[in-house]
C-alpha positions, 0 to 999 in steps of 0.5 A: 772823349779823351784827356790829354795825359802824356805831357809833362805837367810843368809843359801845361803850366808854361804854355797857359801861364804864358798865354795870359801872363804876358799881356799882364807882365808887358803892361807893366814893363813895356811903354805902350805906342800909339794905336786906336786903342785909348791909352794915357801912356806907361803911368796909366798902366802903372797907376791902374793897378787896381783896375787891373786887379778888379779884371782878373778878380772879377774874370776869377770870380766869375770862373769859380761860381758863375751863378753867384757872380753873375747874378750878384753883379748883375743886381749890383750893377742894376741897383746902383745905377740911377733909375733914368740910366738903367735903361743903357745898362747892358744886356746882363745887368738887365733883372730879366737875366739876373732874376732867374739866375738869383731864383735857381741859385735859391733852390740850390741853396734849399737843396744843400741846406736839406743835406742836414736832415736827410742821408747822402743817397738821396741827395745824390741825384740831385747833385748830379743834375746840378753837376750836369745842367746848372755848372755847364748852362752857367759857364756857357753864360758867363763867357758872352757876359765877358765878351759884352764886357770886352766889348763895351771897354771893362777891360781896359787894363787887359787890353792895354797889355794885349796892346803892347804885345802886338806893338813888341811883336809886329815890329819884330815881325816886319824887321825879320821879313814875314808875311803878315796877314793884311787884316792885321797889319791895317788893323792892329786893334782887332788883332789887339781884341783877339788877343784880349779875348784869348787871354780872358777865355783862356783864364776863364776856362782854367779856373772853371775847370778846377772850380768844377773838380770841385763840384765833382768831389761834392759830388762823390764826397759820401758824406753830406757834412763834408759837402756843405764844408767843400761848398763852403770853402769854394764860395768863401774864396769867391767872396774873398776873391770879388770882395778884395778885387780893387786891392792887391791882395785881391790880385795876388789871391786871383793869381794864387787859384790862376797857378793852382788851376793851371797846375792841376788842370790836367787832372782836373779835366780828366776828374770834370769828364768823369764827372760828366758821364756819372751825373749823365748816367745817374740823371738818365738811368737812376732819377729818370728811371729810363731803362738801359739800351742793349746796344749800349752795354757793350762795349763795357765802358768806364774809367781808370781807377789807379795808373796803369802802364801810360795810362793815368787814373781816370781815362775814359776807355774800354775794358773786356776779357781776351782768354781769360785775361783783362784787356783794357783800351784807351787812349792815353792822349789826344794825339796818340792812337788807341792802346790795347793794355793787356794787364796780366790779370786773370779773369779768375782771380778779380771781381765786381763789386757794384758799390753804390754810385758805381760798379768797379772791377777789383783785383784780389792779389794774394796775402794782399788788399783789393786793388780797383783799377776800372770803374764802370759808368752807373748805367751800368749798376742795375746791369752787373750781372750781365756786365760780370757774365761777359767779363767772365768775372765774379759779382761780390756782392757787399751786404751792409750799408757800411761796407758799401760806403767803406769802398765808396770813401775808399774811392773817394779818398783815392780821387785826391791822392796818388793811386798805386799802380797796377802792375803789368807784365814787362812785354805789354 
């Protein structure tokens, strides 16, 4: 599992932004033409606007906090539909599946209220489960709710857009002579769909992305007072969000968090895999207390902690010792092949530190402060000596709680910022 890290940052913000702004954008500068699809014509686009806005609410909404929107709207939906019609109200506004989402979003809400009285450590696990099976099941929920709403026609203003950028691009199309595929030309309006799909998912999945970086930073944050502020500015915003749908506040406020999650989304989702593999890790191996296999010690896998050479901070990869020497092994893209970083750093002069989510491998540089450049996954903490043994490296063991959180905070901190680099000799 590898992240995408080797494009420019402005080529993620065109490409996404384009897909699902140019629908939006046409809609209101192009006149729409005649096709299966229901459409009064430019004023409707025009005159629609709040409609629009509570689309692109409502697909934000629903990204930031899929639990609470959906079982929100659903008992909306439900208790203000007339008892004789609420048995043609779809699938999601049924009390059989906004009920137990309703049930599980109470126990999350006893389990951060707990935070009050009891210290950060204890609560760890928990949100580590959160992180893995409740963020990922709700998401995995919310786009067949959104696909029900395509298809029974809550998007009406979204698919007029797509509309008229198929009937802009199909003319261009036949006038420069291609080939088109038959099912598109006999039937633009699946086409038109498709495209309505795209742009909702893509929306969908932009802002789940960073919405889930935030349950990350909840996660790592050492503090528990700081998570209940982190969980509360992000619902905050979902009320805000949901609340000013039909306005145009509400429209500029979803735009605002749609730039800001295609600005951040590579570093998001290198922060949302890293978050994954640590709540997987410390679900499996802490709360269940399952014993760690042999076979998967080596190779010793873990993140990045700061930029080294290419690489950005938090790439999943591989790190080992080549005579007396850090080797690290990575893939810095996708598409790029794996890439053996010989680091310069002498096994000698760094250390592991087991700190309390983690273990990190930290250098010692002369008149100079430790610098962590790889974290190991967790499983990895009941281990470290082996782990150190292998790595022909040192264990530093810190002695106080306060020094423990000292790095952990120190970590954290670094999550949110640019990292120093590591440096490494000209010839790698």
């Amino acid at each position: 599992m590898i992240i995408p890290c080797s494009l420019p940052k402005k080529v993620y913000v065109l490409l996404l932004c384009l897909c699902f702004l140019l629908p939006v954008c046409s809609a209101a500068t192009t006149r729409p033409k005649t096709s299966g699809l229901k459409s009064s014509g430019y004023r409707a686009v025009v005159f629609k606007g709040e409609v629009l806005a509570r689309e692109i609410a409502k697909t934000t909404g629903i990204a930031l906090n899929p639990l609470l929107c959906m079982s929100a709207l659903g008992a909306y939906t439900y208790y203000s539909t007339d008892q004789a019609a609420r048995t043609g109200l779809p699938w999601h506004a049924s009390p059989k599946f906004w009920g137990p989402l309703a049930f599980v979003l109470l126990l999350i809400f006893v389990k951060d209220s707990s935070k009050i009285a009891l210290p950060k450590i204890l609560t760890v696990p928990l949100d580590a489960a959160e992180t893995l099976l409740e963020k990922k099941a709700t998401a995995l929920l919310a786009l067949p709710m959104l696909f029900s709403a395509i298809s029974n026609g809550e998007f009406e203003q979204v698919q007029q857009g797509a509309q008229q950028v198929v009937d802009a691009v199909f003319p261009l199309a036949f006038a420069a002579g291609t080939t088109m595929d038959m099912a598109a030309q006999s039937s633009p309006d699946m086409v038109t769909t498709l495209l309505t799909y795209a742009v909702i998912v893509t929306l969908f999945v932009v802002v789940w992305v960073l919405s889930h970086a935030f349950n990350i930073l909840i996660l790592l944050c050492p503090f528990s007072s700081f998570d209940m502020v982190l969980a509360t500015a992000r619902n905050t915003l979902v009320a805000a969000v949901m609340g000013l749908s039909n306005t145009p506040f509400g429209l500029g406020l979803s735009l605002v968090v749609i730039v800001v999650a295609v600005w951040f989304f590579p570093r998001a989702l290198r922060l949302v895999l890293f978050g994954t593999l640590v709540s997987y890790d410390i679900v499996l191996y802490r709360l269940l207390r399952r014993p760690v296999p042999a076979a998967s010690l080596y190779p010793v896998t873990g993140f990045t902690c700061c930029p080294i050479a290419d690489i950005a901070p938090r790439t999943y990869g591989r790190i080992d010792q080549e005579q007396g020497e850090v080797v690290l092994r990575c893939r810095p893209g996708i598409f790029r092949r794996e890439q053996t970083v010989r680091t310069g750093v002498k096994t000698s002069g760094c250390f592991l530190k087991p700190g309390i989510l983690s273990p990190v491998v930290s250098q010692r540089p002369v008149a100079r402060e430790d610098v962590d450049f790889f974290r190991l996954r967790p499983q990895y903490h009941d281990v470290i000596e082996k782990v150190a043994e292998h790595l022909h490296i040192k264990v530093a063991r810190e002695t106080s709680l306060v020094g423990k959180l000292g790095v952990w905070l120190k970590w954290c901190l670094a999550v949110m910022k640019q990292s120093p680099c590591l440096e490494v000799p000209p010839e790698v």
